[in-house]
Each structure stands twice: as C-alpha cells, then as structure tokens.
C-alpha positions as CSV (number, residue, x, y, z in Angstrom):
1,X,44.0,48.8,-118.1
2,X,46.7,49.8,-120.7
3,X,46.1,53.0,-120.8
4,X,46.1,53.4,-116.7
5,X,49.7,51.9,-117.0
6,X,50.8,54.3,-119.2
7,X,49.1,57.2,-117.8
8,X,51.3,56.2,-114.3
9,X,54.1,55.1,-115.7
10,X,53.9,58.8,-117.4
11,X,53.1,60.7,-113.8
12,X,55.9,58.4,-112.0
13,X,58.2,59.4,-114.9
14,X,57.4,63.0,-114.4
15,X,57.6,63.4,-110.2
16,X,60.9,61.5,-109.9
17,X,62.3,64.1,-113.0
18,X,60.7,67.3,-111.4
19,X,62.3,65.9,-107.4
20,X,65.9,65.4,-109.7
21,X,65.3,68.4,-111.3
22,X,64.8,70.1,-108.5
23,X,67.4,68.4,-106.2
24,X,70.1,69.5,-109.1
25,X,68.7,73.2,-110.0
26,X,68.0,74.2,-106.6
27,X,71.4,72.7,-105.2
28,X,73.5,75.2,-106.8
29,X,75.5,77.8,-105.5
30,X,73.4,81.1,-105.2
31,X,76.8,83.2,-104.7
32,X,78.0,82.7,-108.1
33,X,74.5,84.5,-109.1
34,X,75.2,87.3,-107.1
35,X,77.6,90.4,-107.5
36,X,81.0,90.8,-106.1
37,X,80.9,93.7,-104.1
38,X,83.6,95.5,-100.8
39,X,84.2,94.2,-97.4
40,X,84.7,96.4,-94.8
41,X,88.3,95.8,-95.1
42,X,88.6,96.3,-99.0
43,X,88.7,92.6,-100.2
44,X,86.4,91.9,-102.4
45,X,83.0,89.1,-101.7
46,X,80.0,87.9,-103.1
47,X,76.9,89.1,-102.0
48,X,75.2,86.7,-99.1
49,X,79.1,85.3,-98.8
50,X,81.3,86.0,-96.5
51,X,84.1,84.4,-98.3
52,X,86.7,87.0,-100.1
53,X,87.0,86.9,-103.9
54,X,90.6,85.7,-104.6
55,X,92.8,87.9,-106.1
56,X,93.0,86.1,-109.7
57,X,89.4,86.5,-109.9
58,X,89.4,90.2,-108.7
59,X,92.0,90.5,-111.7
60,X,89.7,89.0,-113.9
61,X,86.7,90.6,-113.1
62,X,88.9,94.0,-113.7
63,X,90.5,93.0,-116.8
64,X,87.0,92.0,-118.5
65,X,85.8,95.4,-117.6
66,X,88.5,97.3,-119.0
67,X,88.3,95.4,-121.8
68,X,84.5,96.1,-122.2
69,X,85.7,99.9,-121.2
70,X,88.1,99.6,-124.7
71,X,85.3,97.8,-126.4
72,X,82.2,100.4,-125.9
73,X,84.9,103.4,-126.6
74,X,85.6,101.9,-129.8
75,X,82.5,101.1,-130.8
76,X,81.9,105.3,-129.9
77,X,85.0,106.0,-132.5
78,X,83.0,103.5,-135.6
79,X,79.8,104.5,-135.0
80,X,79.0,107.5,-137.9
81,X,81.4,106.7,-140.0
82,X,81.1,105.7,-143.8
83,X,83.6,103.6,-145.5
84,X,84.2,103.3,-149.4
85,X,85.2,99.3,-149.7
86,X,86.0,97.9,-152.6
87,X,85.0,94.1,-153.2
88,X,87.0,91.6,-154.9
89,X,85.5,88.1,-155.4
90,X,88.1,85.6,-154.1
91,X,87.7,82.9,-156.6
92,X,89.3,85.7,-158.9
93,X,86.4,85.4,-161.5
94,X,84.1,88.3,-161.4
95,X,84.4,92.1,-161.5
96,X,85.7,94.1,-158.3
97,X,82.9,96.1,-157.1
98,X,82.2,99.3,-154.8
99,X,80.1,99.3,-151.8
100,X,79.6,101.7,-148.8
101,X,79.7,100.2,-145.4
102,X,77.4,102.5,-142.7
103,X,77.9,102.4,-138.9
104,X,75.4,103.4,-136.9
105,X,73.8,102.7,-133.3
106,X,75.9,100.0,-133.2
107,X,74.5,98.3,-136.6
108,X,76.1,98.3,-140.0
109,X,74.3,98.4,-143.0
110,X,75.8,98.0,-146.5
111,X,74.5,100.2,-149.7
112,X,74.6,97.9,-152.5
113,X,73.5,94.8,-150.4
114,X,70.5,96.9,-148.6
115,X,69.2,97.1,-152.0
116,X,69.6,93.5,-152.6
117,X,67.0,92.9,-149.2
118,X,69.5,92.7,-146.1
119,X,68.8,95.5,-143.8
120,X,71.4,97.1,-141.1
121,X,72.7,94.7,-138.6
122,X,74.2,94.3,-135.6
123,X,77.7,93.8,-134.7
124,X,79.9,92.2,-132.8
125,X,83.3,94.2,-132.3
126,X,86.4,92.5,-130.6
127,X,89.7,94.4,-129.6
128,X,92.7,92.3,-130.1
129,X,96.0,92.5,-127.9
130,X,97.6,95.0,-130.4
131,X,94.6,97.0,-130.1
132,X,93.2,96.1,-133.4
133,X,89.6,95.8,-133.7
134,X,87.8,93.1,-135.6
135,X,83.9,92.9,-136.2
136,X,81.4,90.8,-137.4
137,X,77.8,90.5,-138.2
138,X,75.5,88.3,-140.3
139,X,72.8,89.4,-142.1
140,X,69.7,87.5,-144.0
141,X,67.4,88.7,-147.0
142,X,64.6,86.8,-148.3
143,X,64.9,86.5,-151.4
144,X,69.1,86.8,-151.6
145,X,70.3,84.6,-148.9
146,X,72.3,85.2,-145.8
147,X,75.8,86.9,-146.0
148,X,78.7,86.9,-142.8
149,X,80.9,90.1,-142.7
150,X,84.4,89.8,-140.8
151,X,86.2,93.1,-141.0
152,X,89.5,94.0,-139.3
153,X,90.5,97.4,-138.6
154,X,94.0,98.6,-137.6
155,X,94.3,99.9,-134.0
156,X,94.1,103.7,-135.4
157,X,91.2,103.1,-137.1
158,X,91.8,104.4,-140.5
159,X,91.9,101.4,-142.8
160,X,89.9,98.2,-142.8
161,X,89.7,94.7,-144.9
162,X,87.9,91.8,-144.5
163,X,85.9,89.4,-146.1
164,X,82.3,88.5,-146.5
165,X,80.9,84.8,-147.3
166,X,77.3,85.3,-149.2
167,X,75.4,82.1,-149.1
168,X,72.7,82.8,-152.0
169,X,70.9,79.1,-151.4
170,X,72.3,75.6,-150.4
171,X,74.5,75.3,-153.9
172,X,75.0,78.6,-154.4
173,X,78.1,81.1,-152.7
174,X,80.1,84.0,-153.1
175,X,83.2,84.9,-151.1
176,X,84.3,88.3,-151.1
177,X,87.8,89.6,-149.1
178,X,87.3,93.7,-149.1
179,X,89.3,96.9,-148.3
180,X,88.6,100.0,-147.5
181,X,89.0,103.0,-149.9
182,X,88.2,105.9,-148.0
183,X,86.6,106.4,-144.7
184,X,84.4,109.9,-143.4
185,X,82.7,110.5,-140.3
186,X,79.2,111.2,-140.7
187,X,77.1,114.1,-138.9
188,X,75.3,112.6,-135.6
189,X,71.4,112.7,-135.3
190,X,70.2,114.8,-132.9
C-alpha cells in the first residue's frame, strides 16, 4: 500500500509539473523567436507581429551587426599569421622563453605548448571601442593541464601582449604575461 502512495504521489507530482511546465514554456511570446524583418512602409516588425520594432531596438539590432561585420573582418586580417612571442613568467622567477603563436581557421595553436599535449583552439576575438582587438581561448592537455590565453592587439594589428594562466593540477600554476616579437603572414591553403 506504501509503494501505491508513492507511485501516485510520484504521477500527481509529475502531471501538475508537466501542466506548469507547459502553461509557463508555451505562454511565451513566439515574436521574440522570430526575425525582424520590413513593413510595407519601411519600419521594421517581427515576423507574425504587426507591431513595429522601435527605433532603439532597430539601432541595436544594426549596431550588433556592424560590430559582428568588424569582428569577422578582423578575424580575416589574424587568420595566417605567425607571431614570435616571447614569454616571461610573472612571478619573475624562471627564464623568459620563445614560443610561436599560429592563427588559422579561426583556432590558434601554440608551438612549444602543442608539444606539451594542447592542440589548436578556438578563439574568441572581441573589438574594443578604440578598435583594439582582444582574444581568448582556453586549451586542455592530458597529461599538462589546462592553460587560458588573453592576448590584446593594437587596432593596426602589428603588436600584441597578453598573458596566459597554466593550471598544471589543483596546486600547481604558472602565469605568463607575453609580447609579441615579430609577426608574418603565412601562405593560405588552397
């Protein structure tokens, strides 16, 4: 007779959260899932709306894409390009070191930490106000940890710094800040 109790309690549980669910997922406002597109008289609505976009979120809509227009031509100019960085530990014990940062199909890869197990990543690139460009990515080997890159490149696109954080296990970490020493564009694959 337990078990029967439970059993209902457990269906009665599970109808009146499936009704809420419902009643709270399938309330919302199918417009904001749709695309804005052009009234006949210019102004802007959402699809299965007849109600005009207003003009701060027109603005919006076309600042965000002009900044992902910035954005994906940027990305264009750092893809197939090699960059000479050079490495220096922040605590200020340790050696400074050389590495070569790759960008390619929108992943960077490092030399000396490719051979230590972390392969080519992807990136995230940002483009500030002043039109400098910052990117990051994280990257994880097996046997050496995970490591977070945040570099920052001027808005020509010529020199870059940054710093990486590599998290070897849970007591041991190395924080890098790095520069770049020379930069080449590399031939494209065909």
């Amino acid at each position: 007779m337990k078990r029967v109790g439970i059993v209902l309690t457990g269906l009665l549980f599970a109808v009146f959260c499936a009704s809420s669910a419902h009643a709270w997922f399938g309330s919302k406002n199918k417009a904001f899932d749709q695309p804005a597109t052009t009234s006949k008289s210019g102004k802007a609505v959402t699809k299965g709306s007849s109600a005009p976009v207003s003009q701060a979120d027109e603005d919006a809509i076309k600042a965000f894409l002009a900044k992902q227009e910035i954005v994906k031509k940027k990305m264009a100019l750092l893809n197939n390009t090699g960059w000479q960085i050079e490495l220096s530990p922040l605590s200020g014990k340790g050696k400074k070191e050389i590495d070569t940062a790759t960008f390619k199909d929108n992943q960077v890869s490092l030399a000396d930490f490719s051979k230590k197990g972390f392969p080519a990543t992807n990136l995230t690139l940002n483009v500030q106000d002043d039109g400098a460009v910052v990117w990051e990515t994280m990257q994880t080997s097996e046997k050496n940890g995970m490591c977070f890159w945040r570099g920052e490149l001027d808005k020509t696109m010529m020199s870059m710094r940054g710093v990486i954080s590599h998290k070897i296990d849970d007591k041991n970490k190395m924080d890098y800040s790095f520069t770049s020493v020379s930069r080449k564009v590399l031939p494209k694959d065909k």
